[in-house]
N, C-alpha and C positions, 0 to 999 in steps of 0.2 A: 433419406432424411438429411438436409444440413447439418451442417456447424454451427453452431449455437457458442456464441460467446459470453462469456460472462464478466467480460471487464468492457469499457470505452475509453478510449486514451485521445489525446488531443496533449498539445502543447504550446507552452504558454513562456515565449522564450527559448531556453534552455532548457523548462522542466517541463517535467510529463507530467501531467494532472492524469490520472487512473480513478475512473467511478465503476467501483465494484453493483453490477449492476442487479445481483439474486438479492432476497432481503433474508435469504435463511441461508447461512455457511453453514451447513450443519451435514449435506451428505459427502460422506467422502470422494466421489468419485466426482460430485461437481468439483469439491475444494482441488483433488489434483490436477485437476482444467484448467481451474483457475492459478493455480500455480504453475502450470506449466504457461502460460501467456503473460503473466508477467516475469519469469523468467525469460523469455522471448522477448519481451519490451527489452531489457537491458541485452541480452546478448545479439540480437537481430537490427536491432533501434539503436542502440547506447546509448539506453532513457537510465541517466545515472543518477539526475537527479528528479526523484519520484517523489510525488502526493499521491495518498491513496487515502481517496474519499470515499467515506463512508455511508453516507445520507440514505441512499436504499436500507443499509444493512441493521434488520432488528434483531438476528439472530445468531451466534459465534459459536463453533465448538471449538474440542483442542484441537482438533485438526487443522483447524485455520488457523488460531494462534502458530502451530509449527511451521505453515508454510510461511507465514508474517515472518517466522524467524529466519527462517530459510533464504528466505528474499533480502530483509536485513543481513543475513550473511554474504550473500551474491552481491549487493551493492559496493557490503564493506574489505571484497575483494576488489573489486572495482575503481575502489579509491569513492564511491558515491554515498548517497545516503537517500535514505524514504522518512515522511515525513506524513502522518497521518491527518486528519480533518474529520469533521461531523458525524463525530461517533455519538453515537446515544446513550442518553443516561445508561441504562441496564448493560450496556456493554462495557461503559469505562469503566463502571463496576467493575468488570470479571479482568478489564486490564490492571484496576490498580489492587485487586486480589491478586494477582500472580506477579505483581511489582512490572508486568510490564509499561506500564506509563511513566516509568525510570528507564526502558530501554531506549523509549522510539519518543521522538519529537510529536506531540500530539496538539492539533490547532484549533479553533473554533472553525473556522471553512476554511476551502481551498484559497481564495486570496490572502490570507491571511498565510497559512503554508508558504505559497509561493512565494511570498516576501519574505519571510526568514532567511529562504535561499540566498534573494538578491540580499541580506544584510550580511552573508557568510563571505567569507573571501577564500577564492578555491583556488588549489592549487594543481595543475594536470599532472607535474613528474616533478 
């Protein structure tokens, strides 16, 4: 049986656009798949500066939320940051219920994302 990914990464510059590509985050053992490859983006890639587009996804548990925070942590070791996009209504629900829509930068799409980037000014050391 293959590898079966669950993310698509490309980039667009300097940033990594990430389309999380299951529409249900809800079993665990996908979600630590999935977190383990986007950890891999940054530490294999040093995709530091991340979009994680949402568009597939209609379905979130806590599980995801944690590795979301997880990954916000590995970035913000990094000096990087993630930058969310086309999340759906019933989801930014459950983000702005747990106040995370005050953690993470959230966008209408991924162009939209990636330009906030290019409006940031970064600094490497």
């Amino acid at each position: 049986m293959g590898k079966t990914s669950h993310v698509v990464a490309h980039t667009e510059g300097d940033v990594g656009v990430v389309t999380l590509t299951d529409v249900r985050l809800t079993d665990l053992n996908m979600i630590e798949k999935t977190g383990k490859e986007l950890t891999e983006l940054v530490e294999k890639r040093y995709m530091v500066k991340m979009v994680l587009d949402f568009t597939k996804v209609k379905y979130l548990s806590s599980a995801a939320l944690r590795q979301l925070i997880a990954l916000k942590k590995r970035l913000d070791k990094e000096k990087g940051e993630v930058k969310l996009c086309s999340i759906a209504p019933e989801i930014m629900t459950v983000f702005k219920t747990t106040q995370l829509d005050r953690v993470f930068q959230i966008h209408p799409d991924a162009g939209a994302a990636v330009n906030a980037f290019k409006k940031k000014k970064w600094k490497l050391f």
